[in-house]
C-alpha positions in Angstrom: 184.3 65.5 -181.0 182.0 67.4 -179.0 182.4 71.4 -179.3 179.8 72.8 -177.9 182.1 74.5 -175.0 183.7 76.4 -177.6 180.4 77.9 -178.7 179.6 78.9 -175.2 183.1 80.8 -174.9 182.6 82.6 -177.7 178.4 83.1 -176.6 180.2 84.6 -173.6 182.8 87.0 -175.4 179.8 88.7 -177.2 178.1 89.6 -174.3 180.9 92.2 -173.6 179.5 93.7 -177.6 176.8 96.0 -177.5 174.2 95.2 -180.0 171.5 97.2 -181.2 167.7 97.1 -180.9 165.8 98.7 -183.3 162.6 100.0 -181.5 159.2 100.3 -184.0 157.1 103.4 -183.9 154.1 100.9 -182.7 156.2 99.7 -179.8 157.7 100.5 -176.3 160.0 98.7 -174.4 161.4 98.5 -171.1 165.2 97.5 -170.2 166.1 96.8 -166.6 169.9 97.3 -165.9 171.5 95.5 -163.5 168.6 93.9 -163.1 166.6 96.2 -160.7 166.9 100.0 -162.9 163.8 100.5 -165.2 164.5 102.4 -168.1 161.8 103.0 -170.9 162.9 102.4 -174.8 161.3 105.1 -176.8 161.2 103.9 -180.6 164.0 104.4 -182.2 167.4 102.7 -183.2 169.4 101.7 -179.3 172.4 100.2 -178.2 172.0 98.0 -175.6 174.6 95.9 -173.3 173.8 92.3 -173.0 176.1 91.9 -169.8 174.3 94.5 -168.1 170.9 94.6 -169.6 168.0 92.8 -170.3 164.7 94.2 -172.2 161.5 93.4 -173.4 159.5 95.3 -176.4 155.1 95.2 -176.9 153.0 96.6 -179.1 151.7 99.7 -177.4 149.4 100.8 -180.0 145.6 100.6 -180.3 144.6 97.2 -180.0 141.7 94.7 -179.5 141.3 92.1 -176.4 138.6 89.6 -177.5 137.2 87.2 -174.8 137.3 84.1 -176.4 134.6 82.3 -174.1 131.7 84.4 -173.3 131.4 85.0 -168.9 128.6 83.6 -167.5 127.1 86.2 -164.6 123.2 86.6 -162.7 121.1 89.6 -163.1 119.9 91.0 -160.1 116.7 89.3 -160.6 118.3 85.6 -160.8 118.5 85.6 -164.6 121.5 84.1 -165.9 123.5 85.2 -168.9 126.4 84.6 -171.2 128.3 87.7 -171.9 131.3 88.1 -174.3 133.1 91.5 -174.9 135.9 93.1 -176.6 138.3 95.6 -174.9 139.6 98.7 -177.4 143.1 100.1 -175.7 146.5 100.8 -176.1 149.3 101.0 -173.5 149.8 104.7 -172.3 152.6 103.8 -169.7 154.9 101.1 -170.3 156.9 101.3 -167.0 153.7 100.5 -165.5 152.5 98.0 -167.7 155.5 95.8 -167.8 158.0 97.1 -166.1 157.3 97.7 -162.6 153.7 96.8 -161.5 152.4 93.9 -164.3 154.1 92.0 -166.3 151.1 90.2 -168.8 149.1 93.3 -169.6 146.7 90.5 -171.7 146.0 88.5 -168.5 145.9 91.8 -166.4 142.9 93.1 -169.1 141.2 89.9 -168.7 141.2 89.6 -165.3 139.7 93.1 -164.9 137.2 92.9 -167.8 135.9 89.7 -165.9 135.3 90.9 -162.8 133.9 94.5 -164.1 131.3 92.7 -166.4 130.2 90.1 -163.4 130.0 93.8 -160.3 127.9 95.7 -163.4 125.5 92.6 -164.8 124.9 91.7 -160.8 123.6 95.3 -160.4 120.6 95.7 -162.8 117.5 93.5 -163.4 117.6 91.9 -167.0 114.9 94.0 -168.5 117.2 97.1 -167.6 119.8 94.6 -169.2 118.4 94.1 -172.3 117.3 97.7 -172.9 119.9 99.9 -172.0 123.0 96.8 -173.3 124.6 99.0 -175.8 124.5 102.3 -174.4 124.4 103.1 -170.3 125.9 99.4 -169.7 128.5 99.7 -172.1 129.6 103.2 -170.8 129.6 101.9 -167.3 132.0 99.1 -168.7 134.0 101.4 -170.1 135.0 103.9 -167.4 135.2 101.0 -164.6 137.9 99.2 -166.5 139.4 102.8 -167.6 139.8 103.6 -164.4 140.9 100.1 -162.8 143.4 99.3 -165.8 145.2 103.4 -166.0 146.6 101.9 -162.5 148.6 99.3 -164.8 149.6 101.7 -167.5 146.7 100.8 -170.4 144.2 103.2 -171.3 141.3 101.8 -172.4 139.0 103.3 -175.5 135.8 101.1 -174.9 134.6 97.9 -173.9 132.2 96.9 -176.1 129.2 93.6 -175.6 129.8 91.2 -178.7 127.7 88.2 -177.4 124.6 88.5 -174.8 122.2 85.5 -174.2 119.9 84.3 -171.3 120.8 81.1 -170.5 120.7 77.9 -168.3 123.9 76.6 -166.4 124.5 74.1 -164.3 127.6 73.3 -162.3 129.2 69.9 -162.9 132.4 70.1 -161.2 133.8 68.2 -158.0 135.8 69.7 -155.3 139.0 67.9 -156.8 138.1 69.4 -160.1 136.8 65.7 -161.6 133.3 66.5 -163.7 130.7 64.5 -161.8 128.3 61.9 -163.2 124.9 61.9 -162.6 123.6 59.0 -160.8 120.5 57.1 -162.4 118.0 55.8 -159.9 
């Protein structure tokens, strides 16, 4: 005999029970009642409906974004480069970062990152580049992305260059997205 209704009844009976959340001193959360009412969790012990409410908690601490591939981006002189970098932040507003305006701060921090490093590197030759990589490039990094990411509630400490290599690329992909072959003659 199958049961399984039974379980969903009584599934459904609990949802009338509050039931506590227990909120760490590294995290935030957000609960949206009814849906459509954000409400931010401070840390802490909370009761919250499950008939009414639903929530989501993130680390809002100081943390690290690594790049895993490094970006490939052109000087201003034509030289191309791999670059790979590591974002220092923490979230400063979580209505903002998950709860009204974003909802993957990771994807949002990567996005930005990507298209900061590719509007700085397209800027300067690659002798200006190479000298000025860990200073006067990395602090132009930094307060781009501060200022781009505050607008989605993370505040960023610094964005720091971990790989940086002239290199050679070469496109290989189709329209469709299928890798062309080279044709021998």
């Amino acid at each position: 005999m199958d049961f399984s209704w039974l379980a969903e009844i009584f599934n459904g009976l609990l949802s009338f029970i509050p039931r506590p959340v227990i909120v760490r001193v590294t995290h935030g959360g957000i609960k949206w009642r009814w849906g459509s009412r954000v409400i931010e969790l401070k840390p802490g012990w909370r009761w919250l409906w499950p008939l009414t409410t639903d929530y989501e908690i993130i680390v809002v601490a100081r943390q690290t974004h690594k790049i895993r591939k490094p970006q490939i981006v052109e000087s201003a002189d034509g030289v191309t480069l791999a670059v790979g970098w590591v974002v220092v932040y923490c979230i400063n507003d979580i209505v903002k970062a998950i709860g009204q305006r974003n909802w993957n701060t990771d994807t949002t921090i990567n996005d930005i990152t990507q298209s900061t490093i590719t509007h700085v590197f397209n800027k300067y030759k690659y002798e200006y580049i190479q000298k000025h990589l860990c200073d006067k490039i990395e602090e132009e990094l930094t307060s781009i992305c501060k200022k781009e990411l505050n607008k989605y509630g993370v505040l960023i400490y610094q964005v720091k260059i971990t790989d940086f290599a002239k290199v050679e690329a070469k496109m290989l992909w189709g329209m469709n997205g299928n890798y062309i072959e080279e044709e021998e003659e």
